[in-house]
N, C-alpha and C positions, 0 to 999 in steps of 0.2 A: 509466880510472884507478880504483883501488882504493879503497874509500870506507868505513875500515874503519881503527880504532884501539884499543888497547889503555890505559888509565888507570888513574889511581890517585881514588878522592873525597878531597877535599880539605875539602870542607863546603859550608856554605850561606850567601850573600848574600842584598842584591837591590841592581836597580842600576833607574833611571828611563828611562822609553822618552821619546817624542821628545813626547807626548803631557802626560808629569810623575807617568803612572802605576807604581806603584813596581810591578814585577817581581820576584817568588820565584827565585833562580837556582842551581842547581848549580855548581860550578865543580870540575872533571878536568883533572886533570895528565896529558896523554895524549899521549905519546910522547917522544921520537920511539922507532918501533919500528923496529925492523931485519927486513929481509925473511931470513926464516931458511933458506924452503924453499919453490919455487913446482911445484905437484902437476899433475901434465898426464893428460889422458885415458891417455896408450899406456903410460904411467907404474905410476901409482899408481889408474888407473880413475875418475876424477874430477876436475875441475880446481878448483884452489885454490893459496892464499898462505897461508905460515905467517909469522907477524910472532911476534918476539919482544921484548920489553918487561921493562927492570926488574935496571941490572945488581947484582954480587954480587957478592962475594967467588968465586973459582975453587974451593975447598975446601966452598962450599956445594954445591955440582953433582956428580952423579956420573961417571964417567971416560966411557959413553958421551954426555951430555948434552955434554960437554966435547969432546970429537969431535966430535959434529953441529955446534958451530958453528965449532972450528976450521978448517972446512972453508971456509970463506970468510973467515979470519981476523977474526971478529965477539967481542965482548967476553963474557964470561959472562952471563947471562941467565936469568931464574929463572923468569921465567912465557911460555909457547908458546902460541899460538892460532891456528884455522885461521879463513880468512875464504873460502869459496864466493864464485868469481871465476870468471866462462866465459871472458874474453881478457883473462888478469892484463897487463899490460905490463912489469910490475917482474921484475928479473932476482936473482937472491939476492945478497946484499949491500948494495941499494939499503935507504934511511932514508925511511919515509914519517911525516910531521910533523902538527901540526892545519891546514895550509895546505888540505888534502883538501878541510876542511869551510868554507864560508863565511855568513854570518850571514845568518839568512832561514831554511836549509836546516832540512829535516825528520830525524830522525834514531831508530831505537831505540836503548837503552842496556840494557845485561842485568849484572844484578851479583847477587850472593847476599844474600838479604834476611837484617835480623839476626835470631840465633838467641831464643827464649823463654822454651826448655825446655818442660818438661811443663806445659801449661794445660788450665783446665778448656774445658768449651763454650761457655760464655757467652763468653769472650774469646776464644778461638777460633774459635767459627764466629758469632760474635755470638745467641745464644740469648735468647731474652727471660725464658727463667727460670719460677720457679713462683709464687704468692703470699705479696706481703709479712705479710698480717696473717690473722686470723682462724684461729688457733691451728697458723700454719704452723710447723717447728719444724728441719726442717735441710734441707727442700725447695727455698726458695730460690735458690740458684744452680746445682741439677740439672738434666741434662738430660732426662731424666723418660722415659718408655718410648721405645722404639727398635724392636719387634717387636710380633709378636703372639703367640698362644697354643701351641695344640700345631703348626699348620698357621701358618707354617714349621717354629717351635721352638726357630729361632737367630735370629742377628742376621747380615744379609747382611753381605758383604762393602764395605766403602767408605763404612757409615754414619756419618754426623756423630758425634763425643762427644771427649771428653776426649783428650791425647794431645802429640804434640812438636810445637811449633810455630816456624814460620822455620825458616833455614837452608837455603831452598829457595832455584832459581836461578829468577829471577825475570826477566822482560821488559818494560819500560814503552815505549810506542809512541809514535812522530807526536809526539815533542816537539822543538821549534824550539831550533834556534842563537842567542842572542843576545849571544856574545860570542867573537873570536877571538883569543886575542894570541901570538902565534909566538915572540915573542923571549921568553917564558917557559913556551910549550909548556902554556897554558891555554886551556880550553874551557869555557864557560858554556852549561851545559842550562835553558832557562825551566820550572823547575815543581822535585818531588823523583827521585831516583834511587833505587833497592834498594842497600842496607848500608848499614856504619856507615863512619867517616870510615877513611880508607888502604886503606878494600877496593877488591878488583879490579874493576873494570868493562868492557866491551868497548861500543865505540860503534860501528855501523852503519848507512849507509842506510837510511829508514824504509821498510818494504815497503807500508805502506800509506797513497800518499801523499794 
């Protein structure tokens, strides 16, 4: 079975374990997704499930996106995902819900961390910076050489400094189920997720359990 959801973040709880320790939680609005497209070796050279997630208005889509799902007469749908499945069992059409996931289970979550804009280093790659006193005067929060002299001459490729930060798709691993409720298509992650509240998320199997 397919072990693989598309969500929305909704925000942050906590809820008390059996213990009375307060628990940090996520909570995702995650599904139900519609099976859009299931990708087979003789096919398309790979096998997988495309789940779609997130209906719309028809006029938001463009006439082929609107195609690909009238093909199994599925509602409009705005956001497509594949999930790498060796023996999918779902046939296009089928609806997979949070029922997948049950509390205990390990899972990653991958969503687009928020964006920053242009930061210096110090908040960006956490730099410790130059000295506060002793007649420092706009050194402070630089990130101070980066090369050396004639030999190189530049500044490699990939050095730490200043620059855009977030906005990257980001992966957080091996976090626990601790909550599942079906009849409102909510999921509780124990700990934080990447983005900000109504971004996209994709929740899967934890690979490294």
């Amino acid at each position: 079975m397919l072990k693989g959801l598309i969500g929305k973040k909704i925000g942050m709880t906590q809820i008390f374990d059996e213990a009375g320790a307060a628990l940090p939680v996520t909570i995702i609005e995650a599904g139900p997704c519609y099976v859009t497209q299931v990708c087979t070796v003789e096919s398309e050279g790979y096998s997988a499930v495309q789940l779609g997630f997130g209906e719309v208005k028809p006029k938001s889509l463009t006439g082929g996106q609107l195609g690909h799902l009238k093909r199994n007469n599925m509602p409009p749908l705005r956001f497509l995902r594949e999930f790498r499945e060796k023996n999918p069992e779902l046939k296009e059409g089928d609806q997979v819900t949070v029922e997948v996931f049950k509390v205990g289970e390990r899972v990653d979550v991958i969503g687009t961390s928020k964006g920053k804009g242009f930061q210096g280093a110090v908040k960006r790659y956490h730099f410790k910076g130059g000295p506060k006193t002793h007649g420092q005067s706009d050194r402070h929060r630089a990130p101070g050489s980066r090369s050396s002299t004639t030999t190189p001459g530049r500044v490699y490729k990939g050095a730490r400094g200043p620059g855009h930060m977030g906005n990257d798709r980001v992966t957080v691993q091996n976090l626990k189920v601790v909550l599942v409720d079906t009849e409102r298509n909510l999921i509780g992650i124990h700990g934080a997720v990447p983005g900000a509240k109504d971004g996209l998320v994709l929740i899967k199997e934890a690979r490294k359990q």
